[in-house]
VOBA-1610 file (N, C-alpha, C; in pm, whole numbers, padded with zeros to 5 digits, always signed):
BEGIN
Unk+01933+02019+02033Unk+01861+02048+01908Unk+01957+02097+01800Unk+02059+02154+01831Unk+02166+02237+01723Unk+02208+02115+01677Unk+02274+02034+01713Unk+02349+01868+01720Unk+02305+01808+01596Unk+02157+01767+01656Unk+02033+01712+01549Unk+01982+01818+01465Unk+01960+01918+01434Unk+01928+01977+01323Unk+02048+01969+01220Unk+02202+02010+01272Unk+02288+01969+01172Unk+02307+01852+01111Unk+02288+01736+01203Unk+02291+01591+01096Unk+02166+01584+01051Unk+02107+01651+01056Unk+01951+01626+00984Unk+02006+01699+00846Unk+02104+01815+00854Unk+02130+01923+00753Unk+02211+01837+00693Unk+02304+01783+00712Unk+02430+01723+00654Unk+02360+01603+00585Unk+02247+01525+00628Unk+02230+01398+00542Unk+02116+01475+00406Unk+02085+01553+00473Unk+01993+01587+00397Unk+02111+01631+00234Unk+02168+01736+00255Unk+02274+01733+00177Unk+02353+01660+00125Unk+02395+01543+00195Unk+02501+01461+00106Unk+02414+01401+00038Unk+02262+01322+00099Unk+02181+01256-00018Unk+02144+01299-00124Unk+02117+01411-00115Unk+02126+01526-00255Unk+02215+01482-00373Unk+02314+01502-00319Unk+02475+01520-00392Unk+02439+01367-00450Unk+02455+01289-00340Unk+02482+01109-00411Unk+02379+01083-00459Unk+02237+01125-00506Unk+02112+01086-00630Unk+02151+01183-00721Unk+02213+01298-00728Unk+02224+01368-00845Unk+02351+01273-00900Unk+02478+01282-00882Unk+02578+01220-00927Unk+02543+01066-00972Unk+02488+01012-00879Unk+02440+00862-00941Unk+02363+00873-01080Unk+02322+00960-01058Unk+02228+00974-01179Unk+02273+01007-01336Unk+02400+01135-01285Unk+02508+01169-01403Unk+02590+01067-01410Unk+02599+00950-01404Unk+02701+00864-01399Unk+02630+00788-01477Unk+02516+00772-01514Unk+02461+00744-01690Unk+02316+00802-01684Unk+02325+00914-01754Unk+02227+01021-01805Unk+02173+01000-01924Unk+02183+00879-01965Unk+02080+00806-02053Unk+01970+00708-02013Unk+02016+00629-01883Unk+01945+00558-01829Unk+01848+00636-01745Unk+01920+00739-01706Unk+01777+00861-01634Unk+01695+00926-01743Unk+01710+00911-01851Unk+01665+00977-01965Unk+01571+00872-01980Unk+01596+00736-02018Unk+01496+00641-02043Unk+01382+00557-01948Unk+01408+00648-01769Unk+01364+00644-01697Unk+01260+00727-01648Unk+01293+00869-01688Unk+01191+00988-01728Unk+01149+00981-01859Unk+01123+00910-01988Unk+01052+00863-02069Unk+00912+00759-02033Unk+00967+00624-01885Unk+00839+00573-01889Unk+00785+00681-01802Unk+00839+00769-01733Unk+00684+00847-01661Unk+00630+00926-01745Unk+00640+01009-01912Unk+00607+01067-01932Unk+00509+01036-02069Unk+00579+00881-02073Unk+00448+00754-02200Unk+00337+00750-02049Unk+00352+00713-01955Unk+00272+00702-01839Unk+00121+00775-01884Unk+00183+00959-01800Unk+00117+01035-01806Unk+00037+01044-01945Unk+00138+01060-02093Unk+00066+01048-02200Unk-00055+00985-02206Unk-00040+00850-02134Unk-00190+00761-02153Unk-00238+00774-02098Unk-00236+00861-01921Unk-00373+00836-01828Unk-00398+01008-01841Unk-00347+01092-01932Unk-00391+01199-01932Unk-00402+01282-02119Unk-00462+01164-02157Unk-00474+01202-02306Unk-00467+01344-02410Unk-00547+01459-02269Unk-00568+01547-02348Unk-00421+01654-02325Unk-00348+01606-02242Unk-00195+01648-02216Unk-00102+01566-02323Unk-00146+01459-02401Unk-00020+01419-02422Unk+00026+01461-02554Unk+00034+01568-02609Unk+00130+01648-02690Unk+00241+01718-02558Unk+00178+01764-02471Unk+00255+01820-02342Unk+00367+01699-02334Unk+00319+01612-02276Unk+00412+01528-02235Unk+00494+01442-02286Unk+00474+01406-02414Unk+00529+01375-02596Unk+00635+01444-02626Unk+00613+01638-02579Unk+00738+01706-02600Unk+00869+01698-02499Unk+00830+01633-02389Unk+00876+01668-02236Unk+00970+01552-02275Unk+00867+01411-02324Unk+00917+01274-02358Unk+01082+01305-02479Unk+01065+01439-02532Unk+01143+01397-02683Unk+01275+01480-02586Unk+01282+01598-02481Unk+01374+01637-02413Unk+01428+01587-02323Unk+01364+01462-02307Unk+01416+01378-02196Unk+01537+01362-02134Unk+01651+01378-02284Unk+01825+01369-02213Unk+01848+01543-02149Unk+01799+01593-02203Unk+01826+01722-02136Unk+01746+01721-02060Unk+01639+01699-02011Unk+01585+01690-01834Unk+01643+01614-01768Unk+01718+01481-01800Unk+01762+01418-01747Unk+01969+01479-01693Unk+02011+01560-01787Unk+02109+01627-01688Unk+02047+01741-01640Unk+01985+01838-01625Unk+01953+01915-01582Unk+01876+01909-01407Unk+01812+01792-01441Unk+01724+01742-01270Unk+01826+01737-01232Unk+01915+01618-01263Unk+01998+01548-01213Unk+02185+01630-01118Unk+02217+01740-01229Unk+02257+01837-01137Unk+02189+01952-01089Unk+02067+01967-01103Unk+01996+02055-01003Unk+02037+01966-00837Unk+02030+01845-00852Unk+02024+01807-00740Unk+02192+01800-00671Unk+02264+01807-00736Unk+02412+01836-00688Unk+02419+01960-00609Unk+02374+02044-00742Unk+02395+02202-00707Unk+02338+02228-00589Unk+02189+02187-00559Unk+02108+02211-00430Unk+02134+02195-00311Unk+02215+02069-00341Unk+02315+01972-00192Unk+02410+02072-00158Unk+02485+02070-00225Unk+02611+02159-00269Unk+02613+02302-00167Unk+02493+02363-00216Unk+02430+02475-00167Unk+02367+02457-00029Unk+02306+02349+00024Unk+02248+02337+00135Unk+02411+02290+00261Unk+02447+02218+00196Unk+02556+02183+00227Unk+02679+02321+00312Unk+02668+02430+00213Unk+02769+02591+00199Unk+02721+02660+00268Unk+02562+02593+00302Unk+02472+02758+00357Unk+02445+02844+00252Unk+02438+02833+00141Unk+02496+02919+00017Unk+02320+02973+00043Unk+02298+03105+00088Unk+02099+03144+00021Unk+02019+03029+00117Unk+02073+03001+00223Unk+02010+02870+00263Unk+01852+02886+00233Unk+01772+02992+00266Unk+01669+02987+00313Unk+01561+02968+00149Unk+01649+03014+00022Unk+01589+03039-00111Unk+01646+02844-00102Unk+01750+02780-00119Unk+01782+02659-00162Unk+01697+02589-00074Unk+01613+02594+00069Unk+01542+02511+00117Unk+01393+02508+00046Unk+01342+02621-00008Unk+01202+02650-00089Unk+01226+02585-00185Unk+01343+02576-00258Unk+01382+02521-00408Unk+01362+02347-00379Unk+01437+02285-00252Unk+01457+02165-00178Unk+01314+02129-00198Unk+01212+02178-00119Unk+01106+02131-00083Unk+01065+02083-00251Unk+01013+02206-00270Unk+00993+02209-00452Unk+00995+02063-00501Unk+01114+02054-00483Unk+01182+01955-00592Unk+01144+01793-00477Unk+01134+01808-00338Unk+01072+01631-00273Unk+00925+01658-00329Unk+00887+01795-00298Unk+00692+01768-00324Unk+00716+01687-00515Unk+00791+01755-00602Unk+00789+01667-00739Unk+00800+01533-00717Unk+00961+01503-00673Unk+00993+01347-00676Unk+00837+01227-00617Unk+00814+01333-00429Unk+00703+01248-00409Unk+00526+01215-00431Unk+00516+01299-00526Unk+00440+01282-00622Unk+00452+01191-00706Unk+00580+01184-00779Unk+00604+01047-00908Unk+00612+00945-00848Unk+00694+00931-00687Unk+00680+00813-00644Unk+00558+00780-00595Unk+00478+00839-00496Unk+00346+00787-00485Unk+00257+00733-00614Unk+00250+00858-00719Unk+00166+00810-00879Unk+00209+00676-00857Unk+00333+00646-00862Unk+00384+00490-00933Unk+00339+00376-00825Unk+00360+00395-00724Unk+00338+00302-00624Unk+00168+00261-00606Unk+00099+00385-00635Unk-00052+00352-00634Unk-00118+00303-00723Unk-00055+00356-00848Unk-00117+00263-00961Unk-00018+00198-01023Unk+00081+00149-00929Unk+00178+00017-01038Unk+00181+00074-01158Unk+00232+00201-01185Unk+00270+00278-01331Unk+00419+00245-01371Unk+00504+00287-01273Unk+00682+00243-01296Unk+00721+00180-01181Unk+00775+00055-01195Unk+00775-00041-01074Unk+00960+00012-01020Unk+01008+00077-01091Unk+01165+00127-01008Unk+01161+00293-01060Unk+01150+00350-00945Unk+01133+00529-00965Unk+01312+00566-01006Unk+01420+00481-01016Unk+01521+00548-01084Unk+01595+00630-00995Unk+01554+00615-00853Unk+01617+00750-00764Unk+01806+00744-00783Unk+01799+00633-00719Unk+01959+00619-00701Unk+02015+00545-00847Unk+01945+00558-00990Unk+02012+00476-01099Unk+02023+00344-01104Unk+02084+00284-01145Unk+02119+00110-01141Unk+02177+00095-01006Unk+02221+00185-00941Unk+02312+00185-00766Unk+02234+00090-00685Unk+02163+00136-00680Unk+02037+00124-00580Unk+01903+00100-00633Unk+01841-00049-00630Unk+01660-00025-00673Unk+01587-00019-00558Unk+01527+00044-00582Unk+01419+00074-00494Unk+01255+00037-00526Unk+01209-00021-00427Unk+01033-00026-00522Unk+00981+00107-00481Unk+00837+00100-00524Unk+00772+00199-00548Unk+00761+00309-00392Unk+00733+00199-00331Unk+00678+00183-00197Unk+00791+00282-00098Unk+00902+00212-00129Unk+01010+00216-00074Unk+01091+00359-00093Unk+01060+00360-00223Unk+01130+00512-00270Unk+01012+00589-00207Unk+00923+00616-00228Unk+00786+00680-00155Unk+00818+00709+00008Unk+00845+00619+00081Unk+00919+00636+00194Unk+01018+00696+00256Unk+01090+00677+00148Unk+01246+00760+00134Unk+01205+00876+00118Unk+01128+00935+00027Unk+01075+01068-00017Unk+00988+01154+00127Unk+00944+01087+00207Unk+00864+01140+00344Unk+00987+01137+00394Unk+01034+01050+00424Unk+01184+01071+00524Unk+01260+01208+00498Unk+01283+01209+00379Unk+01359+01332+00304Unk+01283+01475+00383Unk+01137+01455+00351Unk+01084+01564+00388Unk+01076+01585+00506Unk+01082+01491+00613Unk+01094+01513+00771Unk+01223+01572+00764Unk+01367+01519+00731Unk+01485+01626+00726Unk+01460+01762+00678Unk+01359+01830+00591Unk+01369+01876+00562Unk+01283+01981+00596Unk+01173+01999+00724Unk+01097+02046+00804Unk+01235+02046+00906Unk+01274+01991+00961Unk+01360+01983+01093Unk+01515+02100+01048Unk+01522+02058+00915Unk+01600+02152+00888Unk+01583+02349+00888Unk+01446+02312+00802Unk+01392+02470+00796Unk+01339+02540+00961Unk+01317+02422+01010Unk+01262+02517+01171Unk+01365+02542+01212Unk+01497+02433+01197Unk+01612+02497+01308Unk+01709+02619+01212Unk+01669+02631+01105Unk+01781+02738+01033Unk+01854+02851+01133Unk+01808+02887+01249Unk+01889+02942+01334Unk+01989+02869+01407Unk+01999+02772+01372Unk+02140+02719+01403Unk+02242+02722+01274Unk+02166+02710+01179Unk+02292+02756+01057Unk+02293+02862+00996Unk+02297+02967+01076Unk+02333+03083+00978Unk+02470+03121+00964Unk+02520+03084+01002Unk+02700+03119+00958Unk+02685+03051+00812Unk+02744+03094+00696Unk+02747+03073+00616Unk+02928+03036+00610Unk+02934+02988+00513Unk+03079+02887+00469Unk+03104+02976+00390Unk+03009+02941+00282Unk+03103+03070+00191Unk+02997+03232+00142Unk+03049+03272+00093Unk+02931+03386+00058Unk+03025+03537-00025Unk+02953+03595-00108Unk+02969+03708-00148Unk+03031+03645-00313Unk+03160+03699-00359Unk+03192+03673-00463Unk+03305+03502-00462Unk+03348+03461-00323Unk+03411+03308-00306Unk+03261+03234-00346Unk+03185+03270-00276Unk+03035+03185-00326Unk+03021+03197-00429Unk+02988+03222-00496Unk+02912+03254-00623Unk+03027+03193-00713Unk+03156+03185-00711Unk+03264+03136-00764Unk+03255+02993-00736Unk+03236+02942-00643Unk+03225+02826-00586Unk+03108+02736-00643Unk+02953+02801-00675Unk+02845+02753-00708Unk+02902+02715-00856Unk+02987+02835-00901Unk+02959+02805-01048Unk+03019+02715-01075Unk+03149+02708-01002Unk+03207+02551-01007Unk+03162+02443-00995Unk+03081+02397-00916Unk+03011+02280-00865Unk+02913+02275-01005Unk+02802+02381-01031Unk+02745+02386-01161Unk+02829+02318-01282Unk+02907+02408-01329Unk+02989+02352-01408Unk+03051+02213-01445Unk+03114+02166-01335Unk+03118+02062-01274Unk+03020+01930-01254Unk+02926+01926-01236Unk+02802+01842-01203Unk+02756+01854-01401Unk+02723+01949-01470Unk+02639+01979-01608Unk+02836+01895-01704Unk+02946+01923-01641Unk+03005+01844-01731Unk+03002+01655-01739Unk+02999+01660-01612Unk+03019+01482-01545Unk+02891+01493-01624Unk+02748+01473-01634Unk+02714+01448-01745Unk+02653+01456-01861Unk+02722+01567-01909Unk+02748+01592-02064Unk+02836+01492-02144Unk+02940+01493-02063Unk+03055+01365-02117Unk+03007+01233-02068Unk+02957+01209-01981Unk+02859+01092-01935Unk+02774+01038-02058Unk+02719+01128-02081Unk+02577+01138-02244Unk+02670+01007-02360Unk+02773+01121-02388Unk+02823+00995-02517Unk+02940+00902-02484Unk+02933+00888-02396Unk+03022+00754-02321Unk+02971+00612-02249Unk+03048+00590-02234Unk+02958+00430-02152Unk+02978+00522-01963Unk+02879+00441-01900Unk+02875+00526-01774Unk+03015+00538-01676Unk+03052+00584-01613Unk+03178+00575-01546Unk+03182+00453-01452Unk+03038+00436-01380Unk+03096+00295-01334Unk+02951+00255-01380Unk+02912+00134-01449Unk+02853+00064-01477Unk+02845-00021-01381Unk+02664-00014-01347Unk+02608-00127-01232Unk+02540-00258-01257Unk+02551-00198-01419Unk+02478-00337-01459Unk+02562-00454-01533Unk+02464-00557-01558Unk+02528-00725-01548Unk+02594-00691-01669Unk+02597-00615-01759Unk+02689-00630-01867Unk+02810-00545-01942Unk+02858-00454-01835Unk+02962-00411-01843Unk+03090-00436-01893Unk+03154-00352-01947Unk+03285-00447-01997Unk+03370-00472-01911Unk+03450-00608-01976Unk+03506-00707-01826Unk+03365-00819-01805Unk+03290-00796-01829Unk+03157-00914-01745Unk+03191-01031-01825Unk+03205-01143-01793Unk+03153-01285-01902Unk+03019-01278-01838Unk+02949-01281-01954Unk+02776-01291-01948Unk+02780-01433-01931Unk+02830-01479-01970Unk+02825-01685-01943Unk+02854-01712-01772Unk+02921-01657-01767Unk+03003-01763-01604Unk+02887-01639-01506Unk+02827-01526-01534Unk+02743-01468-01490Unk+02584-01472-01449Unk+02555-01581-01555Unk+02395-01684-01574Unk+02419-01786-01482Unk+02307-01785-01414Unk+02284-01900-01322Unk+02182-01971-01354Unk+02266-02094-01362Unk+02202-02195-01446Unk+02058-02190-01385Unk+01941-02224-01484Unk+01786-02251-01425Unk+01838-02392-01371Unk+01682-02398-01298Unk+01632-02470-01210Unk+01627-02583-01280Unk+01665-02713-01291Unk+01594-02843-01368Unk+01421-02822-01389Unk+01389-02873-01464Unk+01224-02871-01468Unk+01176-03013-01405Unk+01083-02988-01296Unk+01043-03092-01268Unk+00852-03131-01265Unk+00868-03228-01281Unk+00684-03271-01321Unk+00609-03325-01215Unk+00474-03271-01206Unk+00412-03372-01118Unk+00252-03410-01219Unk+00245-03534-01184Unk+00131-03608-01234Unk+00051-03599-01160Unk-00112-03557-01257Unk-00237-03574-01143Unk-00346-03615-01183Unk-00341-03748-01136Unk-00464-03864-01222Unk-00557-03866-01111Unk-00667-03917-01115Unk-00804-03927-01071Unk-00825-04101-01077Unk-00888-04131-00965Unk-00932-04288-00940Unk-01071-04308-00857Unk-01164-04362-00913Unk-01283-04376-00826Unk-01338-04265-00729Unk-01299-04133-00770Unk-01279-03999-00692Unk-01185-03983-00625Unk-01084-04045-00591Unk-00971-04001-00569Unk-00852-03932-00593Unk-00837-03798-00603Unk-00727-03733-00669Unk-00597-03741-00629Unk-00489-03830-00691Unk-00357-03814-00641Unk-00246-03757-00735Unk-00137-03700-00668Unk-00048-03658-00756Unk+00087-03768-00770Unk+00163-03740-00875Unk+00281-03858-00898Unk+00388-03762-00957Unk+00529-03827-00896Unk+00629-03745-00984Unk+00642-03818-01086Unk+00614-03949-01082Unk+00670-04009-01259Unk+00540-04066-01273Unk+00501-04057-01417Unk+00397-04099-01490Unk+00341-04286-01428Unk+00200-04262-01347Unk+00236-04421-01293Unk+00185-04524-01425Unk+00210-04618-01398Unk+00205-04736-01444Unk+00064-04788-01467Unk+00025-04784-01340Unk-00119-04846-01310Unk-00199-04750-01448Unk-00280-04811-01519Unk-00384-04785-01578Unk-00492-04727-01544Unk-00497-04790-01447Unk-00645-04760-01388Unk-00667-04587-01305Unk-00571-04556-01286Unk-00544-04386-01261Unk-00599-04306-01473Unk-00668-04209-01422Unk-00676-04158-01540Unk-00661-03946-01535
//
C-alpha cells in the first residue's frame, strides 16, 4: 500500500505541474478558453450574466492565476509542503475542473475543455474521465497520507522554495502573455509553410439518381438513355 499510494502521489503531482505549465506556455489561449465557458454560463444563466461578463473581461488574469495555482499545488503535493491543507485545496480545484467538464460534455457547451492547451485535445467526455481518475488519485492519496509524512522541505527552506516555484510559474506566464507561446502546437507557427501543410481535398465526385418505370437507379456519369428521368 505505501508503494501504491506514492505513485498514486507522484502522478497525481507531476499531472498538476504538466496542465499548469502547458497552460502558461500560451496564457492567451487559456484566456480565450475560459471566455467560451463564461459567454456559456452568461446565456444559460441570464440573471448571473453581469457576474460572469466581469469574470469574462478578467479572463487573462484568471487564466495565469488557475494556471499556476496548478504548478504551485503539484509543486507542493509533490514537497509534502502542508500536505494535508494542499490536498483540501487539490480536491477544491478537481470538484471545479469536474464540474466544467461534465457541464460541457452534457450539454455540448465547449466541445475541447482546454485541459492540456493545444498539447493535448481532449473531448468532453474524455477530459470528464480524466477528471474522476484524478479524483480516485486523489482519495487514495488522502487515505494513505500516513505514508507521507516526512516532509522534503519545511520551515523557512520551504517557504523559500514555494515562493520560488510561485514566482517562477506567475513569471513563465506573464512573459508568455505578450509573446508568441514558447512552443507553439499549432499548424501555424513560425517555420510552418501553411501550403506544403494543407492536404489537398478530396476530388469531388457525383452520383446520378434517375427514376424509370419505378425503378430507382444511381449513375456516376450522367446516362445517356433518356428515358431515365
Amino acid at each position: 500500500m505505501r508503494l501504491f499510494t506514492r505513485i498514486c502521489w507522484a502522478l497525481l503531482g507531476i499531472v498538476f505541474i504538466f496542465s499548469g505549465l502547458v497552460k502558461l506556455n500560451d496564457p492567451v489561449g487559456t484566456a480565450i478558453k475560459l471566455e467560451e465557458y463564461f459567454e456559456v454560463f452568461a446565456i444559460d444563466l441570464p440573471s448571473l450574466g453581469g457576474f460572469f461578463e466581469w469574470f469574462k473581461n478578467q479572463s487573462r488574469f484568471l487564466s495565469i492565476a488557475l494556471s499556476s495555482l496548478e504548478v504551485i499545488l503539484g509543486a507542493a503535493l509533490l514537497l509534502r509542503w502542508y500536505l494535508r491543507r494542499t490536498l483540501y485545496i487539490l480536491l477544491a480545484l478537481l470538484v471545479f475542473f469536474g464540474f466544467l467538464t461534465f457541464y460541457s460534455a452534457a450539454f455540448n457547451k465547449v466541445t475541447d475543455c482546454g485541459c492540456f492547451g493545444d498539447f493535448i485535445k481532449l473531448t468532453p467526455w474524455t477530459s470528464f474521465s480524466k477528471d474522476l481518475l484524478l479524483l480516485v488519485l486523489w482519495a487514495i492519496v488522502f487515505v494513505g497520507q500516513r505514508f507521507l509524512r516526512h516532509r522534503f522541505i519545511q520551515g523557512t527552506p520551504g517557504l523559500m522554495t514555494m515562493t520560488f516555484v510561485s514566482a517562477l510559474a506567475i513569471g513563465i506566464g506573464v512573459r508568455a502573455l505578450g509573446h508568441l507561446p514558447y512552443f507553439d502546437f499549432l499548424p501555424y507557427k513560425v517555420g510552418n509553410n501553411i501550403g506544403q501543410l494543407m492536404k489537398p481535398a478530396a476530388p469531388a465526385r457525383y452520383r446520378y439518381t434517375f427514376t424509370r418505370n419505378g425503378e430507382t437507379k444511381e449513375f456516376d456519369q450522367f446516362p445517356t438513355d433518356t428515358t431515365w428521368q
